[in-house]
mmCIF file as Biopython writes it, N, C-alpha, C and O atoms, coordinates in Angstrom:
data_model
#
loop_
_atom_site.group_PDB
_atom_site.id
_atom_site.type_symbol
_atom_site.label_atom_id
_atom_site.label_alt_id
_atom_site.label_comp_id
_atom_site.label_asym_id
_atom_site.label_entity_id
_atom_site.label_seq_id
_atom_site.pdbx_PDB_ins_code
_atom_site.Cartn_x
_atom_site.Cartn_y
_atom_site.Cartn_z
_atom_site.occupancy
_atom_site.B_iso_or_equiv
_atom_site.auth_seq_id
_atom_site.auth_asym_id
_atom_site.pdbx_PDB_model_num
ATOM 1   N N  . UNK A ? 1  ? 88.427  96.039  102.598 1.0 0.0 1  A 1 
ATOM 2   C CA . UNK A ? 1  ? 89.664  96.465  103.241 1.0 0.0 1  A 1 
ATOM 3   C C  . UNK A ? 1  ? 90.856  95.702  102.672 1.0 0.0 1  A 1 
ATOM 4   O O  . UNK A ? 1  ? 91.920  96.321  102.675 1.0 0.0 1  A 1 
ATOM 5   N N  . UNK A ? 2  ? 90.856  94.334  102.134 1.0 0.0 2  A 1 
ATOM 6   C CA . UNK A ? 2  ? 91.930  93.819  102.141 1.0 0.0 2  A 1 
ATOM 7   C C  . UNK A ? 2  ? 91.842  94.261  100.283 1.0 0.0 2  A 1 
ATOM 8   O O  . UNK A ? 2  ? 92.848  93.877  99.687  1.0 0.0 2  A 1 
ATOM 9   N N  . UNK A ? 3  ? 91.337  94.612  99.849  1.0 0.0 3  A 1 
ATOM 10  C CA . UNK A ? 3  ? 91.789  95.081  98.167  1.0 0.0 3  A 1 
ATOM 11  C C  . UNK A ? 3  ? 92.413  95.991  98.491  1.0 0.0 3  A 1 
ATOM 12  O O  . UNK A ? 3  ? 93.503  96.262  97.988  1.0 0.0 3  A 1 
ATOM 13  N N  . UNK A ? 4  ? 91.759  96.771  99.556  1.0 0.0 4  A 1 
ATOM 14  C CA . UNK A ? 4  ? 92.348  98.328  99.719  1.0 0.0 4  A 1 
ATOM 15  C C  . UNK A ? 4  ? 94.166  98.044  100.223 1.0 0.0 4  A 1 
ATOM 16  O O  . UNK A ? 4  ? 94.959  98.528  99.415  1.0 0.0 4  A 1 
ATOM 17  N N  . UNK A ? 5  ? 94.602  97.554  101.057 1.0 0.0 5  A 1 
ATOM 18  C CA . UNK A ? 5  ? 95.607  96.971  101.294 1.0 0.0 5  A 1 
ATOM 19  C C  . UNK A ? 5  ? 96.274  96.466  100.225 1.0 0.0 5  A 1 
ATOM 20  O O  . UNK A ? 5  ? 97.445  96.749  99.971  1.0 0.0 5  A 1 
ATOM 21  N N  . UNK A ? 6  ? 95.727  95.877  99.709  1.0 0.0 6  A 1 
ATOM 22  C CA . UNK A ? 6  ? 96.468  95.029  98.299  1.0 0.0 6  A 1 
ATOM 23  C C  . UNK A ? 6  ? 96.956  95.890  97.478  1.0 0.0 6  A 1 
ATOM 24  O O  . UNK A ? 6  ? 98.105  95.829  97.041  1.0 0.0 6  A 1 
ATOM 25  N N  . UNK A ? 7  ? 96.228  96.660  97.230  1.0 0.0 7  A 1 
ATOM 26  C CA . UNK A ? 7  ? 96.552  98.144  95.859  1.0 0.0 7  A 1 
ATOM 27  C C  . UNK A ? 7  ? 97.552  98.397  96.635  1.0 0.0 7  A 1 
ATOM 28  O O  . UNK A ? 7  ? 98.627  98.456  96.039  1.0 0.0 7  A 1 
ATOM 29  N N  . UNK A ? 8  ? 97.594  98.612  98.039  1.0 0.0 8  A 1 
ATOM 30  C CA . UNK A ? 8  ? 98.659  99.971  98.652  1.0 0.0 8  A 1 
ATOM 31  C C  . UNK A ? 8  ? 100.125 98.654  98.191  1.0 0.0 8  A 1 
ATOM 32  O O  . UNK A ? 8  ? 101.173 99.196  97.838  1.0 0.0 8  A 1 
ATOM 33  N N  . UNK A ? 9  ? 100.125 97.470  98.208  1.0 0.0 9  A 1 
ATOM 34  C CA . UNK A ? 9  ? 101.689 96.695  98.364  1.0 0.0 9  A 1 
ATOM 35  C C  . UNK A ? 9  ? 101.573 97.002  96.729  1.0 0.0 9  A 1 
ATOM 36  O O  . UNK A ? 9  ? 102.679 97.368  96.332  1.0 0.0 9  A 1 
ATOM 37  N N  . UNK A ? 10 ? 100.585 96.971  95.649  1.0 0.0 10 A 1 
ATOM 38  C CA . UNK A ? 10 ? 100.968 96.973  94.376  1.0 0.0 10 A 1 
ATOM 39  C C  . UNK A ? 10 ? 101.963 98.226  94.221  1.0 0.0 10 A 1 
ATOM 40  O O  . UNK A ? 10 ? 103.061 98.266  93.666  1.0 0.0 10 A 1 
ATOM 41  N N  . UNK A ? 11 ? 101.337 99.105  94.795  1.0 0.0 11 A 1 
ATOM 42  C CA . UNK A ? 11 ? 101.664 100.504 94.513  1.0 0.0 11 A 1 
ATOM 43  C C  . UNK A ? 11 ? 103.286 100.701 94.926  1.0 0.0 11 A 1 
ATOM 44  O O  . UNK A ? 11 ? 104.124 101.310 94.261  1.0 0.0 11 A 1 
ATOM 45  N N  . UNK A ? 12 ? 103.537 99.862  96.498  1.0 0.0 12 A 1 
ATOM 46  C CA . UNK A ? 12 ? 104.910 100.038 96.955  1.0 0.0 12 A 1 
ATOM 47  C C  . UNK A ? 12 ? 105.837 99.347  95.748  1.0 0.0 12 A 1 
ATOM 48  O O  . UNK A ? 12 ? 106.955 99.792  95.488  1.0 0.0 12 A 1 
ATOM 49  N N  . UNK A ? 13 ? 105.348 98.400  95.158  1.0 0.0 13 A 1 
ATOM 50  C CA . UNK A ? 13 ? 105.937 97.302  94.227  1.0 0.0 13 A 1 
ATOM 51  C C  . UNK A ? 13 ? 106.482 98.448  92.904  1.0 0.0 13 A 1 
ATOM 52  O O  . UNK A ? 13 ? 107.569 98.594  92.344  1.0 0.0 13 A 1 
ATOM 53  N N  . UNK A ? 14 ? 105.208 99.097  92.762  1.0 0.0 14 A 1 
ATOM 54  C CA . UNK A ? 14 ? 105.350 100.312 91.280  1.0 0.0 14 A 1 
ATOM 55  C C  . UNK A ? 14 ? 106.493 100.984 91.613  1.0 0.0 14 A 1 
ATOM 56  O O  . UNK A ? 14 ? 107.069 101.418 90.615  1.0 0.0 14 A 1 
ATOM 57  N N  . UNK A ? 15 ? 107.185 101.298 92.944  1.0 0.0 15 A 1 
ATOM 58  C CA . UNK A ? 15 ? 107.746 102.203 93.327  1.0 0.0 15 A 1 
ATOM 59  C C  . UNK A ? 15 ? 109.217 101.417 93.559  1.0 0.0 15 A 1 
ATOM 60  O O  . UNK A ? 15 ? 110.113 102.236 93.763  1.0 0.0 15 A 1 
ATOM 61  N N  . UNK A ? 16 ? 109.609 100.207 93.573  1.0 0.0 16 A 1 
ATOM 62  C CA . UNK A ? 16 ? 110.466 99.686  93.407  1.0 0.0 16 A 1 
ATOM 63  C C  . UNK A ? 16 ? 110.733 99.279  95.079  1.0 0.0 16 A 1 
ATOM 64  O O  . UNK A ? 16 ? 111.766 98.639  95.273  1.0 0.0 16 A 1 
ATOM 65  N N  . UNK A ? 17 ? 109.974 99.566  96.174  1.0 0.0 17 A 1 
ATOM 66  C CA . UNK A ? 17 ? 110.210 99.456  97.102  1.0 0.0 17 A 1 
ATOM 67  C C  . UNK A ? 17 ? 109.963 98.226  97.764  1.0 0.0 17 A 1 
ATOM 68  O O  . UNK A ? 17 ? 109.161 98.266  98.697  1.0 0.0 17 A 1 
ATOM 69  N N  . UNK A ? 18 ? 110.490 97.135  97.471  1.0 0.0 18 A 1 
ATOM 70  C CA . UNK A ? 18 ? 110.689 95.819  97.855  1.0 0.0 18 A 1 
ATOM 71  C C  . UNK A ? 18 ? 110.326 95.699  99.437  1.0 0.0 18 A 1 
ATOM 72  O O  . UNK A ? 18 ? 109.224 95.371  99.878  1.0 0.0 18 A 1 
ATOM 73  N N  . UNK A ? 19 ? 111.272 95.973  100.063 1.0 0.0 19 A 1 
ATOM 74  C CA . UNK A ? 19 ? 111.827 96.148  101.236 1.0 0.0 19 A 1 
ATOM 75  C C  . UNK A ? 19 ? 110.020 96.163  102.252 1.0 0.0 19 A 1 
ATOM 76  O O  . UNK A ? 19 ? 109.651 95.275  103.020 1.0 0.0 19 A 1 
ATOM 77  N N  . UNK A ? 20 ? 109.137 97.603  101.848 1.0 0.0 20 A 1 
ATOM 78  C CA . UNK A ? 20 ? 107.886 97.908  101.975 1.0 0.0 20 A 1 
ATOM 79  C C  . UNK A ? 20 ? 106.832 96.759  101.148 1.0 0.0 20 A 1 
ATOM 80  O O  . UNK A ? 20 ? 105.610 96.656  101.261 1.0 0.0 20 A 1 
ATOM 81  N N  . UNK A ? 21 ? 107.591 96.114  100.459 1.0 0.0 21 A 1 
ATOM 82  C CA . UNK A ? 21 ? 106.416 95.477  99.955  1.0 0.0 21 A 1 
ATOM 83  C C  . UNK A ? 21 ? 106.519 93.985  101.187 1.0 0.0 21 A 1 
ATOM 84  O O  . UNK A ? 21 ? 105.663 93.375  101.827 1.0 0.0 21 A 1 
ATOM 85  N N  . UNK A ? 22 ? 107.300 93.922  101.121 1.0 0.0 22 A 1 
ATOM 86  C CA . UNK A ? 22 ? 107.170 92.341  101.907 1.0 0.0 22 A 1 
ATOM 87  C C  . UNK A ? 22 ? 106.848 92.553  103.124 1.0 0.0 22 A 1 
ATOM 88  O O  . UNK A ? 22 ? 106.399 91.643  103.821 1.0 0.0 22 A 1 
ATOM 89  N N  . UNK A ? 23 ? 107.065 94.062  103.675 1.0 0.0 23 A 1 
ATOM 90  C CA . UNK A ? 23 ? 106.430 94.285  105.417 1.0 0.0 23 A 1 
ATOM 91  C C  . UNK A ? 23 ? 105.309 94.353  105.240 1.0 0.0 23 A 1 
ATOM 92  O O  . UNK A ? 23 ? 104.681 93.821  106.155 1.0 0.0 23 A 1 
ATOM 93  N N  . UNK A ? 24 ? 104.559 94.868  104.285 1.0 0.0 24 A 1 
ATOM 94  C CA . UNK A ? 24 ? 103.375 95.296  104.558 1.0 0.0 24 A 1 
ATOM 95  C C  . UNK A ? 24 ? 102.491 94.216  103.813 1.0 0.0 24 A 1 
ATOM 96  O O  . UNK A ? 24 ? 101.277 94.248  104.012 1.0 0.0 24 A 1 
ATOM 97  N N  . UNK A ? 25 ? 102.945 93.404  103.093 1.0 0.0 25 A 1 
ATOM 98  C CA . UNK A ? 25 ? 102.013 92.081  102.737 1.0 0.0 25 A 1 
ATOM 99  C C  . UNK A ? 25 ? 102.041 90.924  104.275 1.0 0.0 25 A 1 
ATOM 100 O O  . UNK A ? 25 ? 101.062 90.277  104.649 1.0 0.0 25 A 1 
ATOM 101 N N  . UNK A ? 26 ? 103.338 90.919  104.914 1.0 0.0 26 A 1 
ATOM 102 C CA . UNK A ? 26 ? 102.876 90.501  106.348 1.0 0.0 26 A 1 
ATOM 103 C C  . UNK A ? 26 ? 102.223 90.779  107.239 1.0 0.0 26 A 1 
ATOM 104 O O  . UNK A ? 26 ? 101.648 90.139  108.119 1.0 0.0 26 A 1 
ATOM 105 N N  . UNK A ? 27 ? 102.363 92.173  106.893 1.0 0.0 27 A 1 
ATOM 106 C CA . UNK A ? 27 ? 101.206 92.815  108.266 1.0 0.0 27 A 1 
ATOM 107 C C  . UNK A ? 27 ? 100.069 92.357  108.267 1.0 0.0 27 A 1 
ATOM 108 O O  . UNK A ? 27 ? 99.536  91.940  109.295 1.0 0.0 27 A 1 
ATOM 109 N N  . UNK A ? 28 ? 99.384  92.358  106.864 1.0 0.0 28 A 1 
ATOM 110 C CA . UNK A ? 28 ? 98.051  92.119  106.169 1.0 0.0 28 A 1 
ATOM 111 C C  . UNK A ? 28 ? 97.798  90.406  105.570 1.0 0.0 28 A 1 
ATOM 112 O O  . UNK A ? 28 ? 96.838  90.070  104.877 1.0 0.0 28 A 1 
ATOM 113 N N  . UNK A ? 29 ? 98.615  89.728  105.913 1.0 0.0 29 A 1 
ATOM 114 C CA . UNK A ? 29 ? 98.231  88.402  105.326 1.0 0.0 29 A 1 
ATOM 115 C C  . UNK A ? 29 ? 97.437  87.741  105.663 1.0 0.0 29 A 1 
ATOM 116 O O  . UNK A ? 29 ? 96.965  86.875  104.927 1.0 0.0 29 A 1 
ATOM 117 N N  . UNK A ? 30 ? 97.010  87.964  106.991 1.0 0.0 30 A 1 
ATOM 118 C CA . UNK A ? 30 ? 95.988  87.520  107.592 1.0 0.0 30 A 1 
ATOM 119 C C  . UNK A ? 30 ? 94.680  88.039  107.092 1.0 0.0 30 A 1 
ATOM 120 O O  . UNK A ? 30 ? 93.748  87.252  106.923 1.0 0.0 30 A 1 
ATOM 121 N N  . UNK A ? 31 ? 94.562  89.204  106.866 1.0 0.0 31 A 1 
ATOM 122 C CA . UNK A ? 31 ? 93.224  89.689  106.796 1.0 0.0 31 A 1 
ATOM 123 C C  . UNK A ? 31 ? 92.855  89.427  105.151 1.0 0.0 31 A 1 
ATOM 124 O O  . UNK A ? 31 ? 91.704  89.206  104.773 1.0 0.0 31 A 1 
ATOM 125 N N  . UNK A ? 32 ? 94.343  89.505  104.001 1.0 0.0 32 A 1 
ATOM 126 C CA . UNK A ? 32 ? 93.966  89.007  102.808 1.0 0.0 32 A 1 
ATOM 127 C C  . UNK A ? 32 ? 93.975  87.648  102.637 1.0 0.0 32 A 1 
ATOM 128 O O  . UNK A ? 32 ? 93.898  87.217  101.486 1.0 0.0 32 A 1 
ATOM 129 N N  . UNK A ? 33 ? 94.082  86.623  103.887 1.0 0.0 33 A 1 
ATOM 130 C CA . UNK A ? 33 ? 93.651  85.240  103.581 1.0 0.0 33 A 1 
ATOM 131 C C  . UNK A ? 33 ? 92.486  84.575  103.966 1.0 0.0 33 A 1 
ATOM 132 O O  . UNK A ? 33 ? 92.122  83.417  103.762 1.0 0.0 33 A 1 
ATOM 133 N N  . UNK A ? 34 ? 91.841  85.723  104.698 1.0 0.0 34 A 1 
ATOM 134 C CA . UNK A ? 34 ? 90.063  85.487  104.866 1.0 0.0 34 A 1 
ATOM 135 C C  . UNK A ? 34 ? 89.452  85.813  104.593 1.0 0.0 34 A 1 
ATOM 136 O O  . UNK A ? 34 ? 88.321  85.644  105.049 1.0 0.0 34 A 1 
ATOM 137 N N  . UNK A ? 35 ? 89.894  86.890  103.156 1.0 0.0 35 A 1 
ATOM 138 C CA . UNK A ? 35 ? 89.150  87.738  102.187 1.0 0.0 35 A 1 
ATOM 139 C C  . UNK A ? 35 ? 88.240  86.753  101.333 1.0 0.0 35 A 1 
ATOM 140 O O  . UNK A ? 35 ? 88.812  85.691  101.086 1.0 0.0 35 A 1 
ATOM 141 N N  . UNK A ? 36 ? 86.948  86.866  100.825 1.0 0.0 36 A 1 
ATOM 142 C CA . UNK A ? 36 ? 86.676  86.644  100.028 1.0 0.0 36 A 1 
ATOM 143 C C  . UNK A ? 36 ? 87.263  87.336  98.508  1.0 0.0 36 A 1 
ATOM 144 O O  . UNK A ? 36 ? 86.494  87.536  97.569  1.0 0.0 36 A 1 
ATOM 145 N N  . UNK A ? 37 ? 87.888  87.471  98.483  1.0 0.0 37 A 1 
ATOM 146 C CA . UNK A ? 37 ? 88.162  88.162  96.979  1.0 0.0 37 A 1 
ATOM 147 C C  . UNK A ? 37 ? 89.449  87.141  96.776  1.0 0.0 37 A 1 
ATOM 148 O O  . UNK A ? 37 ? 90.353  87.116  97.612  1.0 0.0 37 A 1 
ATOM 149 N N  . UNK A ? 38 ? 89.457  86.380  95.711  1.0 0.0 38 A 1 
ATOM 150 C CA . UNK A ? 38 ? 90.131  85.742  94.972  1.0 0.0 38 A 1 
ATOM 151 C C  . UNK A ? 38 ? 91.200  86.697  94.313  1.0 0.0 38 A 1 
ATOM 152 O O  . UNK A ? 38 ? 92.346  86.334  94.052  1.0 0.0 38 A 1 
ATOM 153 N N  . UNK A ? 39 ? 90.640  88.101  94.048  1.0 0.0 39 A 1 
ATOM 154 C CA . UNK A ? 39 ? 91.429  88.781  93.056  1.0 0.0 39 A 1 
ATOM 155 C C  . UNK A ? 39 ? 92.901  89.413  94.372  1.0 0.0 39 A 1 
ATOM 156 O O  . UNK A ? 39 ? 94.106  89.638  94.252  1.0 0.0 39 A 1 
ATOM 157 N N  . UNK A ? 40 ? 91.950  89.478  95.463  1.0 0.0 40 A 1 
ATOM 158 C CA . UNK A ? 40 ? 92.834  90.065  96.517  1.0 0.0 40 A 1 
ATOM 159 C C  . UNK A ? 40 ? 94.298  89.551  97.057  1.0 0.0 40 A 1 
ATOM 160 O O  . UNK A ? 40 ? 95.356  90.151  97.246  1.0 0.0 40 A 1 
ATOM 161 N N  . UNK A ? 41 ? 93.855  88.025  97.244  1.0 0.0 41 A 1 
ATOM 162 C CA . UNK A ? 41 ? 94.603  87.185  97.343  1.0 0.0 41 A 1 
ATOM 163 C C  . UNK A ? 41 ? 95.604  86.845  96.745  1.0 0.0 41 A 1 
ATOM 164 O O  . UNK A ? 41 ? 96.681  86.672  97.316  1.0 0.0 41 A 1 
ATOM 165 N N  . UNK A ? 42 ? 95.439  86.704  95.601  1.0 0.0 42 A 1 
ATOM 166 C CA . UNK A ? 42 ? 96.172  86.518  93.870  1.0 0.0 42 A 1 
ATOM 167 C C  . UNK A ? 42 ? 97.239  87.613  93.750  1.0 0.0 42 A 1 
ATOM 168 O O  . UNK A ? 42 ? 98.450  87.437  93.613  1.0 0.0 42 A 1 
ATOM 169 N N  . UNK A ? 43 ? 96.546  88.827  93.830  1.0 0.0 43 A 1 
ATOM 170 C CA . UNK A ? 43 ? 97.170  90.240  93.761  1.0 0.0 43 A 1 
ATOM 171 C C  . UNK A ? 43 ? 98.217  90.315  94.763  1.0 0.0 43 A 1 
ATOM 172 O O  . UNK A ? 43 ? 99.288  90.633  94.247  1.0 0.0 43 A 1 
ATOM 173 N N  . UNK A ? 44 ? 98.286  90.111  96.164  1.0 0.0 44 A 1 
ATOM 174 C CA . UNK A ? 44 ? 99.760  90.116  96.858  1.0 0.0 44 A 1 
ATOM 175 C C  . UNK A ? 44 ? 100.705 88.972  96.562  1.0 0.0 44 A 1 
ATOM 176 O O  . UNK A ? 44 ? 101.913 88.985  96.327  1.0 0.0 44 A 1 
ATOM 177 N N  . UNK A ? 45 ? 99.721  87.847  96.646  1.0 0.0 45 A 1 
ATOM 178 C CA . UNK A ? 45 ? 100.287 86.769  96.502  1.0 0.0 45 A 1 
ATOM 179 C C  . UNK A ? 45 ? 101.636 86.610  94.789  1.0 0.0 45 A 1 
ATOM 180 O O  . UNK A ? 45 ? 102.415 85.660  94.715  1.0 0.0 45 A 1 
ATOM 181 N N  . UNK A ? 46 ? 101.575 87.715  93.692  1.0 0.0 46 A 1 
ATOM 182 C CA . UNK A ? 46 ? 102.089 87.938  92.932  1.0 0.0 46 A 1 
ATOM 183 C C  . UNK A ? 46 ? 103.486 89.505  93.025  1.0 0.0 46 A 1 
ATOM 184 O O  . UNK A ? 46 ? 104.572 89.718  92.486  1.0 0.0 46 A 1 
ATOM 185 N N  . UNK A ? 47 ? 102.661 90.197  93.955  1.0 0.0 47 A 1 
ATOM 186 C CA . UNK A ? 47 ? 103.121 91.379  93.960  1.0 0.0 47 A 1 
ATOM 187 C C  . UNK A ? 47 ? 104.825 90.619  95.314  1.0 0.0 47 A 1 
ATOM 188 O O  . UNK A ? 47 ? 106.010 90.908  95.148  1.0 0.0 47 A 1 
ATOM 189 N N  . UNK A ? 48 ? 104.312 89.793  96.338  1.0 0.0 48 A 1 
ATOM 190 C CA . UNK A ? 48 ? 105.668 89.402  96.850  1.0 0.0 48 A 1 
ATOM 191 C C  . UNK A ? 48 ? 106.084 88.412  95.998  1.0 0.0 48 A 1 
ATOM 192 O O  . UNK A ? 48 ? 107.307 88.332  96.106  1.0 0.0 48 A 1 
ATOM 193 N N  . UNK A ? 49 ? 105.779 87.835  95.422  1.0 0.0 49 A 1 
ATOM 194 C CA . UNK A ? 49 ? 106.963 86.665  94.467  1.0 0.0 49 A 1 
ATOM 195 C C  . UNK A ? 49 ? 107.756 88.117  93.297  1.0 0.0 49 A 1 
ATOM 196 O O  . UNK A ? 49 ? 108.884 88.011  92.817  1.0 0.0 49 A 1 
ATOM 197 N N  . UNK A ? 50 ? 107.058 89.042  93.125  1.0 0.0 50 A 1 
ATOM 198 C CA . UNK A ? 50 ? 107.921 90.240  92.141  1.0 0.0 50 A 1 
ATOM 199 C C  . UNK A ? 50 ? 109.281 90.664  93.266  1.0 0.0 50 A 1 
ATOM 200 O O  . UNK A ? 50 ? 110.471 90.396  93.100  1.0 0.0 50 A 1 
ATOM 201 N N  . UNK A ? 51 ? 108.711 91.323  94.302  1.0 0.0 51 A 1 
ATOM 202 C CA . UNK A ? 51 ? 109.081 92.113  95.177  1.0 0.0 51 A 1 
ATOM 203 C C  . UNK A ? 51 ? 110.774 91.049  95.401  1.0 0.0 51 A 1 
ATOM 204 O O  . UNK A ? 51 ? 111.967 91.262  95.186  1.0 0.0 51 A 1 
ATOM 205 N N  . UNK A ? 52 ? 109.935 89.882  95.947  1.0 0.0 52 A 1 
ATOM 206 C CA . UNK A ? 52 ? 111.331 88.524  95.712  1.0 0.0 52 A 1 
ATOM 207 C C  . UNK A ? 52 ? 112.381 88.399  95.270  1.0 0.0 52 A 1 
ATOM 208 O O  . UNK A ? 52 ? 113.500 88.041  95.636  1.0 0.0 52 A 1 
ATOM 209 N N  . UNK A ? 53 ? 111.664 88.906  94.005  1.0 0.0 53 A 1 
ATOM 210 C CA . UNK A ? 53 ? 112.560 88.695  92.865  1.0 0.0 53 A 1 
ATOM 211 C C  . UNK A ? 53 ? 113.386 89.776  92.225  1.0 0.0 53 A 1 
ATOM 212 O O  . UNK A ? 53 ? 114.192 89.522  91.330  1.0 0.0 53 A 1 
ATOM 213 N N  . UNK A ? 54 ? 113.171 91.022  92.709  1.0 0.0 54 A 1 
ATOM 214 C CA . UNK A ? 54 ? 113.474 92.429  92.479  1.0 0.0 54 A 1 
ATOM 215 C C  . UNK A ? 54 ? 114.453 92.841  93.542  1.0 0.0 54 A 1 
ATOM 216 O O  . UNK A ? 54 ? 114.833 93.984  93.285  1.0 0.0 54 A 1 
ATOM 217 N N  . UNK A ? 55 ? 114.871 92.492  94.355  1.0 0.0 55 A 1 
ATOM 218 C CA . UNK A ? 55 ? 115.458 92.799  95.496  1.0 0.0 55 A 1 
ATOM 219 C C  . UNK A ? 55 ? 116.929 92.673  94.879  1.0 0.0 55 A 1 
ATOM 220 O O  . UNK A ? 55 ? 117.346 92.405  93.752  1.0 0.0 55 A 1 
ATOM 221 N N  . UNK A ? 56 ? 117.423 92.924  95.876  1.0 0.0 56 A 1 
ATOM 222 C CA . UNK A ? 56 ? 119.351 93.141  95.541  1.0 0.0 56 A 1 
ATOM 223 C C  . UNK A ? 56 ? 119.817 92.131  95.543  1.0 0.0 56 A 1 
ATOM 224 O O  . UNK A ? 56 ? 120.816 91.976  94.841  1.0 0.0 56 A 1 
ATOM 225 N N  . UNK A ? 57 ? 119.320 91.047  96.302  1.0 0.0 57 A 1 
ATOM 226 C CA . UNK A ? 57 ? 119.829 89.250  96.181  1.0 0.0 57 A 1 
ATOM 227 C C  . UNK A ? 57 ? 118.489 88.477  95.953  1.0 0.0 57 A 1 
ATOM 228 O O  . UNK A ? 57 ? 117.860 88.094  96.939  1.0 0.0 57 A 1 
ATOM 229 N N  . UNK A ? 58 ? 118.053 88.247  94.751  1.0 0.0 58 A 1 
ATOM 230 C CA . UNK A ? 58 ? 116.620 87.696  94.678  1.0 0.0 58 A 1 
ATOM 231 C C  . UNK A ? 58 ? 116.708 86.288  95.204  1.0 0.0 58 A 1 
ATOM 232 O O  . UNK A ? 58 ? 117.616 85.514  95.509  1.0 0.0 58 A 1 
ATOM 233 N N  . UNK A ? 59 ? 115.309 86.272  95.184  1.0 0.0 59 A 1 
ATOM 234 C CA . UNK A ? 59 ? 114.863 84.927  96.291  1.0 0.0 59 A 1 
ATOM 235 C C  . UNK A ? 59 ? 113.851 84.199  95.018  1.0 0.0 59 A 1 
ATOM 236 O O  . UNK A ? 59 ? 112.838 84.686  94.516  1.0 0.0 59 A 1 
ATOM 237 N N  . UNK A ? 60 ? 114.403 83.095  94.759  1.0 0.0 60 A 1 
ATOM 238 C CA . UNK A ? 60 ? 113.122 82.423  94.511  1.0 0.0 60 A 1 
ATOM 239 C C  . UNK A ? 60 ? 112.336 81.353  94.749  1.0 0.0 60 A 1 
ATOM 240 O O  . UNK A ? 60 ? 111.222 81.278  94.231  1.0 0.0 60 A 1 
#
């Protein structure tokens, strides 16, 4: 479940939709920080430092 989640914030990220990416990596942070999947973790954990950084006043 939490890869499945993960793809969906990559995907908001593909789409330029910042805004969706950082709600929906909160919604789910919990469940991708008791994931066993390293890749899962990694994968939002990159997709909001983009999302961050892509926004209209980036954050870093």
């Amino acid at each position: 479940m939490a890869r499945t989640l993960a793809n969906a914030v990559t995907t908001r990220l593909s789409l330029g939709d910042t805004a969706e990416v950082l709600t929906h990596a909160e919604q789910i942070e919990d469940l991708v920080e008791q994931s066993h999947s390293e890749w899962s973790r990694a994968l939002v954990g990159l997709d909001v430092a983009s999302a961050l950084l892509k926004q209209s006043s980036p954050e870093v």
